[in-house]
C-alpha positions as CSV (number, residue, x, y, z in Angstrom):
1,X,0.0,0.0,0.0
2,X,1.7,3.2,-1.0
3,X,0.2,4.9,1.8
4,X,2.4,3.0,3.9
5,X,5.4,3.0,2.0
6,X,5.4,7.2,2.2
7,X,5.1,6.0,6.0
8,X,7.9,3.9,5.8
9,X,9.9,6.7,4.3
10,X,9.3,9.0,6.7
11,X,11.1,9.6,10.3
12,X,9.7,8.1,12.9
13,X,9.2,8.6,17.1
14,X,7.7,7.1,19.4
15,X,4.6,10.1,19.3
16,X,4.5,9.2,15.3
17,X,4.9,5.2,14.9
18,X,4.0,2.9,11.5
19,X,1.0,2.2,13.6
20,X,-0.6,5.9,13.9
21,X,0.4,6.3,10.4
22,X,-1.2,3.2,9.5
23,X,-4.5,4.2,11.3
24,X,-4.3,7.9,9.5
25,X,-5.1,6.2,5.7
26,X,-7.7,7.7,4.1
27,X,-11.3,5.8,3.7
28,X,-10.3,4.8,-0.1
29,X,-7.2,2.9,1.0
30,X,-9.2,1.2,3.7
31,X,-12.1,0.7,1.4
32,X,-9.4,-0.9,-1.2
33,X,-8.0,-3.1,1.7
34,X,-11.1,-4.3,2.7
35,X,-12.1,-5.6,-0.9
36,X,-9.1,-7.3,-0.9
37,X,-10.1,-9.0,2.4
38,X,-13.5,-9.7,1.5
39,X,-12.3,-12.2,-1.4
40,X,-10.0,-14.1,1.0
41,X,-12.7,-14.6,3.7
42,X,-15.2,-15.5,1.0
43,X,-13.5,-18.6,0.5
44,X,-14.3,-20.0,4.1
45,X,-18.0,-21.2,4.3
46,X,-19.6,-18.1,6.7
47,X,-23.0,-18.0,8.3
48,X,-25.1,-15.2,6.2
49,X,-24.4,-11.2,6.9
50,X,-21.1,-11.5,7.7
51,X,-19.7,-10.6,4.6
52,X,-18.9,-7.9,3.6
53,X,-16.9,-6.8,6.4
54,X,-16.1,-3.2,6.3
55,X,-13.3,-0.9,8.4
56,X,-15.1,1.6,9.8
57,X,-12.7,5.0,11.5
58,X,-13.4,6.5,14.5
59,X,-11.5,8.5,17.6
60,X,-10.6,7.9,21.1
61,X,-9.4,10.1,23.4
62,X,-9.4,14.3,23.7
63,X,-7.1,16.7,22.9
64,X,-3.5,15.8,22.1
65,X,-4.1,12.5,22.9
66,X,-6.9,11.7,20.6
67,X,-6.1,8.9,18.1
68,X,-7.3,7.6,15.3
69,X,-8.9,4.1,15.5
70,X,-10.1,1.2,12.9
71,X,-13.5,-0.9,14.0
72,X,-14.4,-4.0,11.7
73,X,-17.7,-4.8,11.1
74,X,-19.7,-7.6,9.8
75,X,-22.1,-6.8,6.8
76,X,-24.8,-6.8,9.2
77,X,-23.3,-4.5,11.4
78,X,-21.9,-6.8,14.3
79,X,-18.5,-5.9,15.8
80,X,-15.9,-8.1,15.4
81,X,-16.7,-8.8,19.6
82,X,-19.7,-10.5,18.5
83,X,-18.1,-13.3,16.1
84,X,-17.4,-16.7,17.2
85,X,-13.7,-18.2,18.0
86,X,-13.9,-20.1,14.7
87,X,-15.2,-16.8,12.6
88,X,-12.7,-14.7,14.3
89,X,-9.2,-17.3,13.6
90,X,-10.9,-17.2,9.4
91,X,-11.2,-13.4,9.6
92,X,-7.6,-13.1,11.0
93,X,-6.1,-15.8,8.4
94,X,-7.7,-13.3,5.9
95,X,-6.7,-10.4,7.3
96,X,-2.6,-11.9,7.2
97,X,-3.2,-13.5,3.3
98,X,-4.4,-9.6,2.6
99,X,-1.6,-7.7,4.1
100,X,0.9,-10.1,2.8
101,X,-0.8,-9.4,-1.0
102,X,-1.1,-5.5,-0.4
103,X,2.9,-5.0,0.9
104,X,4.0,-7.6,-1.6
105,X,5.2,-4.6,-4.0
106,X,7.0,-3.0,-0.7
107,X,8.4,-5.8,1.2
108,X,10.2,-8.7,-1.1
109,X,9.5,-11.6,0.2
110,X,8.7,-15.8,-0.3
111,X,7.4,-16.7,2.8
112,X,4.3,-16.8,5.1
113,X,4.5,-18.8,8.4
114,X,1.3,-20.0,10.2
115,X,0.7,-20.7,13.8
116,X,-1.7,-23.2,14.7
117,X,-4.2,-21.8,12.2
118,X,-6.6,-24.9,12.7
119,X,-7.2,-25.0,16.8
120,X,-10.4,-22.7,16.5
121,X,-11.8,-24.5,13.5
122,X,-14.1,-27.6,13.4
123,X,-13.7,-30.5,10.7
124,X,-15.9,-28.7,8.3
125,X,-13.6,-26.1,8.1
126,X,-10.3,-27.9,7.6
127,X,-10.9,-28.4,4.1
128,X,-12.2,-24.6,2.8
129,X,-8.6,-23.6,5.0
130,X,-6.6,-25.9,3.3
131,X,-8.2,-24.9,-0.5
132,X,-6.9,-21.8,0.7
133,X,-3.6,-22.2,1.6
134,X,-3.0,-24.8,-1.4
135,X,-3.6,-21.4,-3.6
136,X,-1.3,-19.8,-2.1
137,X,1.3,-22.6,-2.0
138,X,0.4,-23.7,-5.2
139,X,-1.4,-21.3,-7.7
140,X,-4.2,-19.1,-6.6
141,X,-7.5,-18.7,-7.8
142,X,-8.8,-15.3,-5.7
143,X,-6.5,-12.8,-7.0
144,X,-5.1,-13.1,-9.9
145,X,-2.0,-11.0,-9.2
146,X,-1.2,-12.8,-5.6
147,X,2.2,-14.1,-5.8
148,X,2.3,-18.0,-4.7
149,X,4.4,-18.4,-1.1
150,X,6.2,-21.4,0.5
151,X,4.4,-21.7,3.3
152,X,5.4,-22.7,7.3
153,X,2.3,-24.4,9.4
154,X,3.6,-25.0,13.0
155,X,0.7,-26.9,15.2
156,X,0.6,-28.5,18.1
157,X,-2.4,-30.6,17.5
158,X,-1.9,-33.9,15.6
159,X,-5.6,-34.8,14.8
160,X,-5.9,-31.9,13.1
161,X,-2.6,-31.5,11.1
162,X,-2.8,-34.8,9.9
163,X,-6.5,-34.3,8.6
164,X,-5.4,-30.7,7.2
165,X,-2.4,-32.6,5.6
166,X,-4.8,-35.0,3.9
167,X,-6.6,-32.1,2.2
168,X,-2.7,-30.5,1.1
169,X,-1.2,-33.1,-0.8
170,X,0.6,-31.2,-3.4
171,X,0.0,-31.7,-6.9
172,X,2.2,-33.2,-9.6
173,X,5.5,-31.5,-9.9
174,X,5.3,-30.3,-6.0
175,X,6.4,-31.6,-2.7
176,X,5.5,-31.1,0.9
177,X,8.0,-31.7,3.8
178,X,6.7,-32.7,7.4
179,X,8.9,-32.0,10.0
180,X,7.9,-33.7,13.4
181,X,9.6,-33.8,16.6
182,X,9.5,-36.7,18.3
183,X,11.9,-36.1,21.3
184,X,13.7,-33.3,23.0
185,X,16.2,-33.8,25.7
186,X,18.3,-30.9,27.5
187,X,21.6,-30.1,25.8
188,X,20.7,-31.9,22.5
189,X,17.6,-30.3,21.7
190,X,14.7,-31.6,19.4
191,X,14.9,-34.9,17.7
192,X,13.2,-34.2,14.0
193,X,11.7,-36.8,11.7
194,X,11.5,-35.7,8.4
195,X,8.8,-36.8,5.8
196,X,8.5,-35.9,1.8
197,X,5.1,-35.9,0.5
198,X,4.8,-36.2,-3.4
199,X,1.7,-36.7,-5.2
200,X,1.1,-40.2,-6.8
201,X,1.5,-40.9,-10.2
202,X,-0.3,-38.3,-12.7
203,X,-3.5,-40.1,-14.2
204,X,-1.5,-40.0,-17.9
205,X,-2.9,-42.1,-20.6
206,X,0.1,-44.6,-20.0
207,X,-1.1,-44.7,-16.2
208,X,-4.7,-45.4,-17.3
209,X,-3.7,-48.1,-19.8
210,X,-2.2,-49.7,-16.8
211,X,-4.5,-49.3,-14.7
212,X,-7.1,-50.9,-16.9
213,X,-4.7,-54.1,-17.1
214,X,-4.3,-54.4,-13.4
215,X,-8.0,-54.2,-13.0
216,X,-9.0,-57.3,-16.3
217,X,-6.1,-59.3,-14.4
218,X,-7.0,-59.3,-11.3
219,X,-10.8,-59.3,-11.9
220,X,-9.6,-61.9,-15.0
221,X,-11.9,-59.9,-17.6
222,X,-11.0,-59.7,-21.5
């Protein structure tokens, strides 16, 4: 966002930080922003009137210590108070996926690293977050100008990461590495076991010919 890049350019104290700049955009940039974060949090199956959300400005405080604020709000008008755990971890996921796209331009980078992204979300869920992140991994269908990222997913919860893992199995040409630690003792540190995940064979017309024989000799059909 250029907005922020003139910030990044400019001198900074303590009594101006990136932050106060950030919270000085005008509505447009917001309004751009929150486009932008409407098409990410689309992708997740939400209960009716929450999209679109919108960024609405306000104050707090008097006098040389009044501030500029941002409030989100559903498309019904709830504050973001009034979501659910679940509804709150998708609209934060979209949130990072947008700020990543919008300072692509100012801030190089490859990389996105996710923090136990599935603890607020149910098994219904799993699967609409991992479409998501296998855009971003692997192509991306949202935004046609979003640059594809290697992505990081730390978690601590096993049933989950294995059933998000099912639903990320990279496509042909791609691989996925698992990293899982299976020990830790005090002057060593972790003990890593390291998995490759590569997709199985591409369904080629040489794979389907094959397939076709094993199926007439086992089932012994001419």
């Amino acid at each position: 966002m250029d907005a922020i890049h003139e910030a990044l350019k400019t001198e900074l104290t303590s009594r101006t930080s990136l932050i106060e700049k950030v919270l000085e955009l005008p509505e447009k940039e917001m309004e751009r922003f929150a486009e932008l974060v409407n098409q990410v949090f689309i992708t997740f199956r939400t209960v009716e009137g929450l999209c679109p959300v919108r960024f609405i400005s306000g104050k707090k405080g008097r006098g040389s210590a009044q501030s500029y604020t941002w409030n989100i709000s559903t498309g019904d008008g709830r504050p973001l108070g009034a979501l659910s755990t679940g509804q709150k971890a998708q609209l934060g996921l979209s949130l990072l996926i947008s700020l990543n796209i919008a300072l692509d331009h100012l801030i190089p980078h490859k990389i996105i690293a996710l923090d136990d992204t599935t603890t607020a979300l149910d098994m219904a869920q799993l699967p609409r977050e991992a479409s998501l992140l296998r855009q971003i991994a692997y192509g991306s269908n949202f935004n046609e100008s979003f640059p594809r990222r290697q992505l990081f997913i730390v978690s601590h919860h096993e049933d989950l990461t294995h059933r998000l893992i099912d639903f990320l199995i990279p496509p042909e040409g791609r691989s996925m590495h698992i990293l899982n630690i299976t020990d830790w003792s005090p002057g060593k540190g972790p003990k890593i076991e390291q998995l490759k995940v590569e997709p199985a064979l591409s369904a080629t017309e040489r794979t389907k010919s094959r397939f076709v024989r094993l199926l007439c000799s086992g089932l012994r059909v001419d």
